[in-house]
N, CA, C and O atoms as a GROMACS GRO file, in nm:
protein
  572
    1UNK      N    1   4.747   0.258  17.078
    1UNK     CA    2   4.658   0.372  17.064
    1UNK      C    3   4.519   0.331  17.110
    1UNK      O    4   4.447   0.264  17.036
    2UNK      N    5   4.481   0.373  17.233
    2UNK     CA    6   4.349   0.345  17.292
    2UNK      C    7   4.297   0.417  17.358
    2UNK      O    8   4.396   0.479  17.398
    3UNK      N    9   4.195   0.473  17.417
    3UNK     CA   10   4.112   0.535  17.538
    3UNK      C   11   4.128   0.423  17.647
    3UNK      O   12   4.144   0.307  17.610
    4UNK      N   13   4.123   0.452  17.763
    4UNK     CA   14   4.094   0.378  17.850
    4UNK      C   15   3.932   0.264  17.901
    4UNK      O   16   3.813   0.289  17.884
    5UNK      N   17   3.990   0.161  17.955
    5UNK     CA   18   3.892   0.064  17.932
    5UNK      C   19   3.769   0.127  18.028
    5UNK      O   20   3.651   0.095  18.015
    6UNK      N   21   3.810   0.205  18.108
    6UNK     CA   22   3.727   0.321  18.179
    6UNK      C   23   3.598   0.368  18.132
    6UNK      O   24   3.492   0.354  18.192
    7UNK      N   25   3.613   0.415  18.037
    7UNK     CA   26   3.538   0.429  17.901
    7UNK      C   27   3.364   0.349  17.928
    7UNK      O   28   3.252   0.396  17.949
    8UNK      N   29   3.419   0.214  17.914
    8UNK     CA   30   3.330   0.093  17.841
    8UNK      C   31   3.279   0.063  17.964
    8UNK      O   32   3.160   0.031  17.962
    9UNK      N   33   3.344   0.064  18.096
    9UNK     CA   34   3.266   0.039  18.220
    9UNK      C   35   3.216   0.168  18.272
    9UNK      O   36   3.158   0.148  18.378
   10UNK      N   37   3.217   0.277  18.242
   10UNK     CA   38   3.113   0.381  18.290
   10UNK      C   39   2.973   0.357  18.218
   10UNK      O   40   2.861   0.349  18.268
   11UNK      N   41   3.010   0.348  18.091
   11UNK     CA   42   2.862   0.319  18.047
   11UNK      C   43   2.816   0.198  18.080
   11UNK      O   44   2.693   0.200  18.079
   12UNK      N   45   2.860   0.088  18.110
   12UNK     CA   46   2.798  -0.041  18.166
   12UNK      C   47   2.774   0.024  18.284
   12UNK      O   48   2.661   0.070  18.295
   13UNK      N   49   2.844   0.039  18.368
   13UNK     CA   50   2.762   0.110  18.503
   13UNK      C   51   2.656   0.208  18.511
   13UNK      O   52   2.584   0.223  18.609
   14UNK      N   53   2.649   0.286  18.383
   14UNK     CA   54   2.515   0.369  18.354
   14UNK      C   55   2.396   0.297  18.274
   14UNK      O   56   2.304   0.369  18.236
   15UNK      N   57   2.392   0.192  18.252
   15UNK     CA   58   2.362   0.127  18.152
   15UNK      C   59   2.219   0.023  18.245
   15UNK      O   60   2.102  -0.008  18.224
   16UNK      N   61   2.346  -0.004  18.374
   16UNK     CA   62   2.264  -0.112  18.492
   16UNK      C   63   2.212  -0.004  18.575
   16UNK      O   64   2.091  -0.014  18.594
   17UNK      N   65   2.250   0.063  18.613
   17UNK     CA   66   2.173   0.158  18.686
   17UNK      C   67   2.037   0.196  18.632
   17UNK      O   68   1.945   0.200  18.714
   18UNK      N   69   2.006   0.229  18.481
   18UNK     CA   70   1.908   0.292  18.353
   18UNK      C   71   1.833   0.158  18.450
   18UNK      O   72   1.778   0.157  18.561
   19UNK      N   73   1.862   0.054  18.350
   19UNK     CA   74   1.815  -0.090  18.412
   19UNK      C   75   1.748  -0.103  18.484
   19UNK      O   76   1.629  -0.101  18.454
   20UNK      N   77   1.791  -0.124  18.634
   20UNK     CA   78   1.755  -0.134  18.746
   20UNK      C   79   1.613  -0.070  18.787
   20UNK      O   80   1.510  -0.124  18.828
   21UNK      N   81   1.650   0.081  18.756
   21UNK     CA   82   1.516   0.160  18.786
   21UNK      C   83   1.442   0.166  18.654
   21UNK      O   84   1.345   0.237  18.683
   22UNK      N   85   1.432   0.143  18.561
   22UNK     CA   86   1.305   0.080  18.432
   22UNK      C   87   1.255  -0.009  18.517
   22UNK      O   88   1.138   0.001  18.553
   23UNK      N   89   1.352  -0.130  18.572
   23UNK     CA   90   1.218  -0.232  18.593
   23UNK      C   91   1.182  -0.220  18.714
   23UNK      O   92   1.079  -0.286  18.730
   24UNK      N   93   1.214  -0.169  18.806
   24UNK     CA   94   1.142  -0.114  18.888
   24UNK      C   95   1.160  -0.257  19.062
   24UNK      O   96   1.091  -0.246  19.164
   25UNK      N   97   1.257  -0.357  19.041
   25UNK     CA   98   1.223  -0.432  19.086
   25UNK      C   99   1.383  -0.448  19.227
   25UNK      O  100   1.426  -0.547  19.286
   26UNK      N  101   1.426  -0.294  19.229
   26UNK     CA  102   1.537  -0.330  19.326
   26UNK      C  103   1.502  -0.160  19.358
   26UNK      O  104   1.431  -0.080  19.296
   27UNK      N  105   1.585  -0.144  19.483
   27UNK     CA  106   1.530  -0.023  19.565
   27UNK      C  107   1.622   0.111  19.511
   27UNK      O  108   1.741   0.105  19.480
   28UNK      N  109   1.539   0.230  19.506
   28UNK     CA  110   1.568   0.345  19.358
   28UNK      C  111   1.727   0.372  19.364
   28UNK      O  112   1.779   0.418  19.263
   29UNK      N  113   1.808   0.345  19.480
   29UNK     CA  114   1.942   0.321  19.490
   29UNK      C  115   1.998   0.232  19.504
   29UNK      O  116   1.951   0.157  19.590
   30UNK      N  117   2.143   0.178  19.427
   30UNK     CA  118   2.167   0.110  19.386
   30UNK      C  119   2.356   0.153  19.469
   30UNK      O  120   2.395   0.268  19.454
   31UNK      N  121   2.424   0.078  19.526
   31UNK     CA  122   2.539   0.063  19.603
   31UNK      C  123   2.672   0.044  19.503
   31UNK      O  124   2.653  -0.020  19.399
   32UNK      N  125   2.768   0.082  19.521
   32UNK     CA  126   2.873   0.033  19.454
   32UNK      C  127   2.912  -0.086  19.475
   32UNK      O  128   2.961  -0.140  19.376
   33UNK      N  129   2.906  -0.157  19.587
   33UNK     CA  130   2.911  -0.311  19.538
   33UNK      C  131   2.830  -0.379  19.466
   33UNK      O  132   2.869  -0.476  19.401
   34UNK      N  133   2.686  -0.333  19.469
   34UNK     CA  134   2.617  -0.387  19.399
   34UNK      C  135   2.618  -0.428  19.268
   34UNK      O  136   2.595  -0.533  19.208
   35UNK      N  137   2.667  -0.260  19.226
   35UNK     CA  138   2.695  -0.266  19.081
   35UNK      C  139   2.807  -0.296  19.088
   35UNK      O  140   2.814  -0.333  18.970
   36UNK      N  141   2.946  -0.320  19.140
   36UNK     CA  142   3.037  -0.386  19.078
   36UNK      C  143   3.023  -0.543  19.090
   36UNK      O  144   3.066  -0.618  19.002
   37UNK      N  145   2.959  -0.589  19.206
   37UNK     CA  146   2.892  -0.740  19.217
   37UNK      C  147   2.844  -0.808  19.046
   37UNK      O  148   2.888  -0.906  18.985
   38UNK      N  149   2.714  -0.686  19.004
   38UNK     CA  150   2.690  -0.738  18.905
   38UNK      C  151   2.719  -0.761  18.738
   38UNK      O  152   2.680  -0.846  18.658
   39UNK      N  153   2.830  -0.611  18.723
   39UNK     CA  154   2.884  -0.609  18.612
   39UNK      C  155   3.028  -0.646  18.628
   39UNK      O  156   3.104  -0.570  18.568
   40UNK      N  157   3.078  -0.732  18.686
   40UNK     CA  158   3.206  -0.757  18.714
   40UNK      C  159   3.322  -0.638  18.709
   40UNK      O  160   3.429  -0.635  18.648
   41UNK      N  161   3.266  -0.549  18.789
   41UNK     CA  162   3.362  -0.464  18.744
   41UNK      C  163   3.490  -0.452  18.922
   41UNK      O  164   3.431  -0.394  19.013
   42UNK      N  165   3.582  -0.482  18.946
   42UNK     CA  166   3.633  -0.412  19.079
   42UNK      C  167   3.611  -0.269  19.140
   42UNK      O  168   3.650  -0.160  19.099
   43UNK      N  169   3.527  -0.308  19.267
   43UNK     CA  170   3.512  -0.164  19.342
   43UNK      C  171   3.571  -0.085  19.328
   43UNK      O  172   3.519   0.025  19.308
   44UNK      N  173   3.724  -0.102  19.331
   44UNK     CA  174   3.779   0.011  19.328
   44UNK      C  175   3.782   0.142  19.186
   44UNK      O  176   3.794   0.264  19.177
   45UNK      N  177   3.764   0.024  19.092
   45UNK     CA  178   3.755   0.082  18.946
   45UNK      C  179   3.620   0.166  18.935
   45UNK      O  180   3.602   0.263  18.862
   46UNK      N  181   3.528   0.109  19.024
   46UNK     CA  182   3.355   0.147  19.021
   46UNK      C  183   3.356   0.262  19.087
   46UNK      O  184   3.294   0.348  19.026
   47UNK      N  185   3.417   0.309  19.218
   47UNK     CA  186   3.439   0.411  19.280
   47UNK      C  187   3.527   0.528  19.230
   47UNK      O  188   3.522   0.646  19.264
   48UNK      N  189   3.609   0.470  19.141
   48UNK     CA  190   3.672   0.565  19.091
   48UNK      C  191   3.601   0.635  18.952
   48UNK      O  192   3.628   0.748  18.913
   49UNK      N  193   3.506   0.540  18.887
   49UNK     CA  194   3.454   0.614  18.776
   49UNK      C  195   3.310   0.657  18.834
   49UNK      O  196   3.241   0.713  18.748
   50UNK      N  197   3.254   0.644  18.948
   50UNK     CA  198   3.163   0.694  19.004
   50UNK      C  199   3.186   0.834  19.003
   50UNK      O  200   3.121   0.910  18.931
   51UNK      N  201   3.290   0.878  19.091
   51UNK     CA  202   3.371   0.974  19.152
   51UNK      C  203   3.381   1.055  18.963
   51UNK      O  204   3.360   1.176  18.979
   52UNK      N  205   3.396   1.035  18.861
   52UNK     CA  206   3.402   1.102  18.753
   52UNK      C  207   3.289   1.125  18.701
   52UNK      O  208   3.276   1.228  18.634
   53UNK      N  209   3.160   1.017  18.722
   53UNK     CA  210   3.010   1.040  18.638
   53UNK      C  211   2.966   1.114  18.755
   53UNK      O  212   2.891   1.201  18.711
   54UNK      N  213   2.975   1.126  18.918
   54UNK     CA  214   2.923   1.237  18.976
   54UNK      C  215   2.945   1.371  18.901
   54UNK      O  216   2.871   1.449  18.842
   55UNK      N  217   3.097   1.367  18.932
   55UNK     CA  218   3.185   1.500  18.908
   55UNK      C  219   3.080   1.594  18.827
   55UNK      O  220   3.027   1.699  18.866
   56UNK      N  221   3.063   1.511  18.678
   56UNK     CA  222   3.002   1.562  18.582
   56UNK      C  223   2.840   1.581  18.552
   56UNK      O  224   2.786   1.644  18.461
   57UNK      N  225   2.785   1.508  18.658
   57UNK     CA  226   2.646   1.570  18.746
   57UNK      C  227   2.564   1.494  18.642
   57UNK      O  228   2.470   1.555  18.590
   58UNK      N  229   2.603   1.298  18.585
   58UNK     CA  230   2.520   1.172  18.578
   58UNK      C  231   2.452   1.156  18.647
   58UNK      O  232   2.331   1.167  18.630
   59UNK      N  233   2.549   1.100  18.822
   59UNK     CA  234   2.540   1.004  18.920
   59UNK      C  235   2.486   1.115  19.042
   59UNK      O  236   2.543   1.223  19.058
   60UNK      N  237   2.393   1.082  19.108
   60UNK     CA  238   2.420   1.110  19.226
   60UNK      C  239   2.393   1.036  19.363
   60UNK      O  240   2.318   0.939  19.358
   61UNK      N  241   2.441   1.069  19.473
   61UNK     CA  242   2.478   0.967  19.569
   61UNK      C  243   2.390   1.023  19.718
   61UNK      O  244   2.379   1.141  19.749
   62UNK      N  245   2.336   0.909  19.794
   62UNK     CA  246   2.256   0.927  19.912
   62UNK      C  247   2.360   0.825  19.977
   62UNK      O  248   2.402   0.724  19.921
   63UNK      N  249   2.399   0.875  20.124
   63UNK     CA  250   2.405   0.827  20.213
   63UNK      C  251   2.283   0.804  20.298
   63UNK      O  252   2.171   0.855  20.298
   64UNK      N  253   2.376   0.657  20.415
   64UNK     CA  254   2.251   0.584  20.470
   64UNK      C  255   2.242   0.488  20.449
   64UNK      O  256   2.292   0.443  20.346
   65UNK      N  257   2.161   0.396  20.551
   65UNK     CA  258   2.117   0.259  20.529
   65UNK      C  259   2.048   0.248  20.358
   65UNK      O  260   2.086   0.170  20.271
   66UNK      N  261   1.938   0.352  20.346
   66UNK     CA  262   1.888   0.283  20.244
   66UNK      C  263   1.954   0.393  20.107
   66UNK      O  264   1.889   0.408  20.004
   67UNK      N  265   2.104   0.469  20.131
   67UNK     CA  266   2.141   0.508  20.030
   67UNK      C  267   2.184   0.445  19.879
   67UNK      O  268   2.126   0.377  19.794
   68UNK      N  269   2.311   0.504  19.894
   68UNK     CA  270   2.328   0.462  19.743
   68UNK      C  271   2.330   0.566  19.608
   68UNK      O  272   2.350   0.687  19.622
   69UNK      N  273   2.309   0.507  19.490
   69UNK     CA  274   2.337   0.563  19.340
   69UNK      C  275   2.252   0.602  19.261
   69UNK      O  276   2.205   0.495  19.220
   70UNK      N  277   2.194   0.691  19.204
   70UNK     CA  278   2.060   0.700  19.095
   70UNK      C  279   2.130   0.794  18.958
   70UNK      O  280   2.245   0.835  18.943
   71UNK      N  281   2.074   0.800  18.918
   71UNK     CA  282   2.097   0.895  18.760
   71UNK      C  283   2.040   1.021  18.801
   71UNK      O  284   1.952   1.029  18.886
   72UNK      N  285   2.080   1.100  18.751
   72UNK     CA  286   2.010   1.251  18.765
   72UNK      C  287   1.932   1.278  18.628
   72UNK      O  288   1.841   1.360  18.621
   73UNK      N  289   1.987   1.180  18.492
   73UNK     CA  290   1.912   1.239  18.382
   73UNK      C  291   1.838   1.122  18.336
   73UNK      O  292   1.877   1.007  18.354
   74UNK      N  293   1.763   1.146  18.295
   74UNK     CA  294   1.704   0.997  18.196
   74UNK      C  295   1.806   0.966  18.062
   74UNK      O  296   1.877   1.044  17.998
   75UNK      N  297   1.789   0.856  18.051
   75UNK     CA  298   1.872   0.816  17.985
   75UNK      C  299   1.866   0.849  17.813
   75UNK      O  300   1.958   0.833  17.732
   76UNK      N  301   1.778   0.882  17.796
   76UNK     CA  302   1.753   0.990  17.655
   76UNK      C  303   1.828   1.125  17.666
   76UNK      O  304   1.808   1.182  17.559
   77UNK      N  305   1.890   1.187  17.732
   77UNK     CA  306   1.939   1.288  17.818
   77UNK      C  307   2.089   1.278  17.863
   77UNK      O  308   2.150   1.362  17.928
   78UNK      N  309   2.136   1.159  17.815
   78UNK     CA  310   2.271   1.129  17.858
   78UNK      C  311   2.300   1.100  17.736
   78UNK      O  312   2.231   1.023  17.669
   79UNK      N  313   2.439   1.180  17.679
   79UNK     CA  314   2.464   1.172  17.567
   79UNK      C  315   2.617   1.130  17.582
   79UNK      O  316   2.692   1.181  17.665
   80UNK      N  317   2.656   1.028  17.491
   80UNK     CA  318   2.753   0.960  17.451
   80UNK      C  319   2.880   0.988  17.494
   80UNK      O  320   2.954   0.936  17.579
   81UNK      N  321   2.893   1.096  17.405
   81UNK     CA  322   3.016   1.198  17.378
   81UNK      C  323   3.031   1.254  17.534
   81UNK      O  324   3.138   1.269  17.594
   82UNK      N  325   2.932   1.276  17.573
   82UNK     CA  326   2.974   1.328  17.736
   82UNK      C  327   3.007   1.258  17.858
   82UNK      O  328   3.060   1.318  17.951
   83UNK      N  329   2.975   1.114  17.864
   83UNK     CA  330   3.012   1.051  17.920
   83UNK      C  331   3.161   1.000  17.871
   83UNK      O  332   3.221   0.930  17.952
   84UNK      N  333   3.229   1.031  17.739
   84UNK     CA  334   3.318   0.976  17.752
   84UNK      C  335   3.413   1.118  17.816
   84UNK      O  336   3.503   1.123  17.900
   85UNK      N  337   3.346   1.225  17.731
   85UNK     CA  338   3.460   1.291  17.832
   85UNK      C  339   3.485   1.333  17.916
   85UNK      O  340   3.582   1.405  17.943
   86UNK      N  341   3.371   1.284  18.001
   86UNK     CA  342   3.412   1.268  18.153
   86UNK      C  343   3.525   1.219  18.206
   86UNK      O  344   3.612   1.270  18.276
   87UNK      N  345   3.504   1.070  18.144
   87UNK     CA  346   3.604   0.952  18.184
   87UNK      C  347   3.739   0.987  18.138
   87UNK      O  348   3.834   0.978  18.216
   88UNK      N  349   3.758   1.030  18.006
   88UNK     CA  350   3.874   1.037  17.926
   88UNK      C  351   3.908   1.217  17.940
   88UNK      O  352   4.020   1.251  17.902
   89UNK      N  353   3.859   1.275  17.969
   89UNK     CA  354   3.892   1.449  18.008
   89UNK      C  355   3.946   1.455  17.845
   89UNK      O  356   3.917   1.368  17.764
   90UNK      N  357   4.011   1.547  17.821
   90UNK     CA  358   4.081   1.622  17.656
   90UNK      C  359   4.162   1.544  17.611
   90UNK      O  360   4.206   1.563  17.498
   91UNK      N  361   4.199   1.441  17.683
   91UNK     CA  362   4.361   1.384  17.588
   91UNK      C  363   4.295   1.331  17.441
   91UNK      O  364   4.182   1.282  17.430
   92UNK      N  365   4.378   1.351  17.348
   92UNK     CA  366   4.348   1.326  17.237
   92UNK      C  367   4.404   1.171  17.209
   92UNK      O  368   4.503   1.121  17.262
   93UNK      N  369   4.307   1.101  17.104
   93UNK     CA  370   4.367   0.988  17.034
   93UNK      C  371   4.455   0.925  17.016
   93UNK      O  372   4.499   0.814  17.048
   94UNK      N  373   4.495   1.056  16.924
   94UNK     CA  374   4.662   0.988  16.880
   94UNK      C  375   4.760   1.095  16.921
   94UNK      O  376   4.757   1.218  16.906
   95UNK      N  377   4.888   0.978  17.002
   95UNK     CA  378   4.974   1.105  17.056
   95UNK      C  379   5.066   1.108  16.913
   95UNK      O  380   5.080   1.028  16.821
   96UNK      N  381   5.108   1.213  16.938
   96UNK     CA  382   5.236   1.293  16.860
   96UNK      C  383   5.363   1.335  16.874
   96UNK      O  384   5.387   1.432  16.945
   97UNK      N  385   5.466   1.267  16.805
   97UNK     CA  386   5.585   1.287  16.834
   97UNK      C  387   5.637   1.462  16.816
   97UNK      O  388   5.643   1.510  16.703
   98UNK      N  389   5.663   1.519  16.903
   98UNK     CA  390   5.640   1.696  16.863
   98UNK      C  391   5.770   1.750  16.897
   98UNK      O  392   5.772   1.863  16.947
   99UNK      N  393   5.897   1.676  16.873
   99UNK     CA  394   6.009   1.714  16.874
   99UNK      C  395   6.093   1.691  16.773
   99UNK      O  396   6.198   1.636  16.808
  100UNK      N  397   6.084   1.712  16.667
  100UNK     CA  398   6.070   1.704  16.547
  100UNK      C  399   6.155   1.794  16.483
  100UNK      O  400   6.091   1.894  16.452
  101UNK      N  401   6.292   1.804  16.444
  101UNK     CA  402   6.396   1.886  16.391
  101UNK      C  403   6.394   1.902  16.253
  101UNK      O  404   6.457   1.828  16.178
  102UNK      N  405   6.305   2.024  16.203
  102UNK     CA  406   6.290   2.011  16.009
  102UNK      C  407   6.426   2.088  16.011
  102UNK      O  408   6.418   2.179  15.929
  103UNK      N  409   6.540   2.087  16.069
  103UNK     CA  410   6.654   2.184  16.030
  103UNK      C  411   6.754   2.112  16.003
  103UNK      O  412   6.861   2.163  15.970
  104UNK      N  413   6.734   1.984  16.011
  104UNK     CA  414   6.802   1.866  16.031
  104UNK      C  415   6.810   1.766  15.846
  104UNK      O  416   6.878   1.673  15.804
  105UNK      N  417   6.695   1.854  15.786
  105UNK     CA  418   6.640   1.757  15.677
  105UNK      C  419   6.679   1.918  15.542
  105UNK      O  420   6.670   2.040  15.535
  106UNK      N  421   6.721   1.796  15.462
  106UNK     CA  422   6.767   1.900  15.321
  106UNK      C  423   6.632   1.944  15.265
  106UNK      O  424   6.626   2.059  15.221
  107UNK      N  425   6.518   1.862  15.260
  107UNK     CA  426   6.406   1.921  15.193
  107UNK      C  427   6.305   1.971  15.279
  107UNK      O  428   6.194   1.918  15.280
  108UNK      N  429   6.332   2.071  15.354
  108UNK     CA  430   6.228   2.094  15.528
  108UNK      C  431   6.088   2.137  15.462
  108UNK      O  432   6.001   2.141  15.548
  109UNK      N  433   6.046   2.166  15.345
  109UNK     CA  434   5.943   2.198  15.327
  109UNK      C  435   5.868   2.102  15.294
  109UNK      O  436   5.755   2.119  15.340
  110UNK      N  437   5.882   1.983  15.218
  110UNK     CA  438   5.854   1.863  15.213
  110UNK      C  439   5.829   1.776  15.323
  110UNK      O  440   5.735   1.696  15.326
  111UNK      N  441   5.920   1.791  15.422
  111UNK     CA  442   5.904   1.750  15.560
  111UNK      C  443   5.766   1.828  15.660
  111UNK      O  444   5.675   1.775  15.725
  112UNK      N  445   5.789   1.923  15.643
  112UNK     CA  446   5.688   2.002  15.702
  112UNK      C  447   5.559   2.003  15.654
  112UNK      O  448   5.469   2.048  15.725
  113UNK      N  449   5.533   1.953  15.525
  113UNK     CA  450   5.417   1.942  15.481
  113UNK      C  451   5.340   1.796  15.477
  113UNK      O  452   5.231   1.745  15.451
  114UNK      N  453   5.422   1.777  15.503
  114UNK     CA  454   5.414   1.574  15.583
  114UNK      C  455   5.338   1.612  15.732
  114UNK      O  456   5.221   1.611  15.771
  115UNK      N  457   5.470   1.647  15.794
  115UNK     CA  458   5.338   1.671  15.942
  115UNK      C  459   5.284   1.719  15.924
  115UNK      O  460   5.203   1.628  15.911
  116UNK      N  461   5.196   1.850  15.888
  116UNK     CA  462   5.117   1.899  15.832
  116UNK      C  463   4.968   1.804  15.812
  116UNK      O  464   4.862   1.811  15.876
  117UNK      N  465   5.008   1.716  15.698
  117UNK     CA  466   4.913   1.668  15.649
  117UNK      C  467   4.873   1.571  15.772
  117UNK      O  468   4.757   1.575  15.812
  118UNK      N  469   4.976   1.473  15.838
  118UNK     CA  470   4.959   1.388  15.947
  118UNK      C  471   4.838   1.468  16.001
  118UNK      O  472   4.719   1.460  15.968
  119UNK      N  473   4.920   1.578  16.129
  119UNK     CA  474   4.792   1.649  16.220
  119UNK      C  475   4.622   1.632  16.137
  119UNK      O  476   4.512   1.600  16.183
  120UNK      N  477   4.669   1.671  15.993
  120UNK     CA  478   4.502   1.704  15.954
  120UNK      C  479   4.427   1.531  15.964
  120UNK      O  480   4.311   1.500  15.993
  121UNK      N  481   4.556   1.436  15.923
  121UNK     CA  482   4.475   1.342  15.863
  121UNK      C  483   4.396   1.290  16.084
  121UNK      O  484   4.284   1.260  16.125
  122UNK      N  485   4.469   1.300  16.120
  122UNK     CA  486   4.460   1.239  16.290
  122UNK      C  487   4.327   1.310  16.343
  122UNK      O  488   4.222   1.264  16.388
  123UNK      N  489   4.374   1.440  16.320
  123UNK     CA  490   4.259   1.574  16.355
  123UNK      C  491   4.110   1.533  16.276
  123UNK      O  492   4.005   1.538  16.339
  124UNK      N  493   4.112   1.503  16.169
  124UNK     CA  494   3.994   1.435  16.124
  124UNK      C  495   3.954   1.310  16.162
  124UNK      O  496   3.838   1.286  16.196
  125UNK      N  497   4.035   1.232  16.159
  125UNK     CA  498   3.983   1.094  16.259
  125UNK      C  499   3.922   1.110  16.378
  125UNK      O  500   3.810   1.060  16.392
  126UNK      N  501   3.975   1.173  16.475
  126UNK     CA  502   3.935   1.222  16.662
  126UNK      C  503   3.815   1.253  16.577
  126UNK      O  504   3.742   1.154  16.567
  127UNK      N  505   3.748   1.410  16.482
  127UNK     CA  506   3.688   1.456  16.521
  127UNK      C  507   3.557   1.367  16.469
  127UNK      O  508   3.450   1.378  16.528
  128UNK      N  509   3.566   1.303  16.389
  128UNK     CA  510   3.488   1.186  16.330
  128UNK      C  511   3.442   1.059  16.400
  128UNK      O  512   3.357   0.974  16.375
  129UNK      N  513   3.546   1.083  16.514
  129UNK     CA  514   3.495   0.970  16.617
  129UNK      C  515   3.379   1.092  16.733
  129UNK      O  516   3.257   1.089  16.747
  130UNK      N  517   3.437   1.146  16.768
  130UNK     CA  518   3.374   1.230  16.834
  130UNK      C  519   3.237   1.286  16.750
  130UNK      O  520   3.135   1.288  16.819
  131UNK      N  521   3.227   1.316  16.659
  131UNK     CA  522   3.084   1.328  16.598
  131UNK      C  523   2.964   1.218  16.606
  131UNK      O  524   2.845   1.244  16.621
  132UNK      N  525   3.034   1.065  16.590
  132UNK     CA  526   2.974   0.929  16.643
  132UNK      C  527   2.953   0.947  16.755
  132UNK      O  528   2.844   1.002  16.742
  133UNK      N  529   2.967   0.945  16.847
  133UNK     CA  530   2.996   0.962  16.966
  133UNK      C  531   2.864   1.027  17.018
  133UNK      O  532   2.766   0.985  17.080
  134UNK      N  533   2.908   1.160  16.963
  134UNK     CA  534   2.745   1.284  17.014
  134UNK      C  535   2.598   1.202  16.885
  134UNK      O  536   2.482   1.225  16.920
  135UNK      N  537   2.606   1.168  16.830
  135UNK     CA  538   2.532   1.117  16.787
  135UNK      C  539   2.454   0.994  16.862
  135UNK      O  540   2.374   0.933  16.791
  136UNK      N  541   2.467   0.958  16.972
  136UNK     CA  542   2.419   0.827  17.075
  136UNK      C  543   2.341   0.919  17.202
  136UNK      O  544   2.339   1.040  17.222
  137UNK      N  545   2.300   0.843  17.250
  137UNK     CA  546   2.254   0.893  17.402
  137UNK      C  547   2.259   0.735  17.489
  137UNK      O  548   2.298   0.636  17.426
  138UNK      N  549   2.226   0.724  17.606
  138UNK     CA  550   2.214   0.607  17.686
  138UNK      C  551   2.088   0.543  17.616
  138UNK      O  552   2.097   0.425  17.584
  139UNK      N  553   1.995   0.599  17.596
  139UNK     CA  554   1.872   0.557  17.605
  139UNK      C  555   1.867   0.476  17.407
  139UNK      O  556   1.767   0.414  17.372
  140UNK      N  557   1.990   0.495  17.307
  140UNK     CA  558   1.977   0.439  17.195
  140UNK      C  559   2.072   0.290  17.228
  140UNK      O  560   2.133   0.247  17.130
  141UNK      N  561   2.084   0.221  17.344
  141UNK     CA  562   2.144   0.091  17.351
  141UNK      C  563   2.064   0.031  17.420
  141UNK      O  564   2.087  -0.088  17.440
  142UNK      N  565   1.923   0.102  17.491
  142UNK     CA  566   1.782   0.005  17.477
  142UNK      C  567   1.693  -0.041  17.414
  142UNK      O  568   1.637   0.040  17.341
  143UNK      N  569   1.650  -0.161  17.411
  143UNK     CA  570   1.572  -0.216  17.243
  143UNK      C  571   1.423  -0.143  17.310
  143UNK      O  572   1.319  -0.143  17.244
   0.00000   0.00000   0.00000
């Protein structure tokens, strides 16, 4: 039971980008090798979660010699919860076995009130992570 490691390298890639242009000391675009050069991440993985923090109108991209990558928001402005569900789109947490025969069981109401309770207890977990979540922005993992 996991999100994808996708996740943890979009925000490191939003994280060095923030970076980069605070200190002011590399040119206002920033390349996908660059950033996969420096956060060890593989190009191909970098291009592909590029291609998702554009989508969702983070990232945006200049072609050209002196193109490249910038942020569209400040990083007070980029909130948690939205970058993940960029990366991760709706799938939920925890999957669920949903073929499930209560016709099969002598006490089906007992049974049924089991899953029941499951969904709520799962459904409260997601949404409790997801409340953490919107509670962050980029700009609360700078000291």
């Amino acid at each position: 039971m996991s999100y994808s490691l996708g996740f943890s390298q979009a925000l490191e890639i939003l994280f060095y980008i923030a970076l980069k242009r605070q200190s002011g000391t590399s040119s206002k675009y920033l390349t996908i090798k660059q950033i996969s050069d420096k956060i060890n991440i593989p190009v191909p993985s970098v291009k592909r979660l590029i291609g998702l923090l554009k989508r969702d109108g983070f990232i945006e991209s200049k072609k050209g010699v002196n193109g490249g990558l910038l942020l569209t928001k400040d990083p007070e402005n980029i909130n948690v919860y939205d970058v993940f569900k960029a990366v991760e789109g709706d799938i939920s947490l925890f999957k669920q076995h949903d073929n499930f025969e209560l016709e099969s069981f002598i006490h089906k109401n007992e049974v049924k009130y089991m899953l029941e309770q499951q969904d709520r207890v799962f459904m409260n977990a997601e949404q409790a992570l997801i409340k953490e979540l919107k509670n962050f922005t980029l700009a609360d993992f700078f000291s």
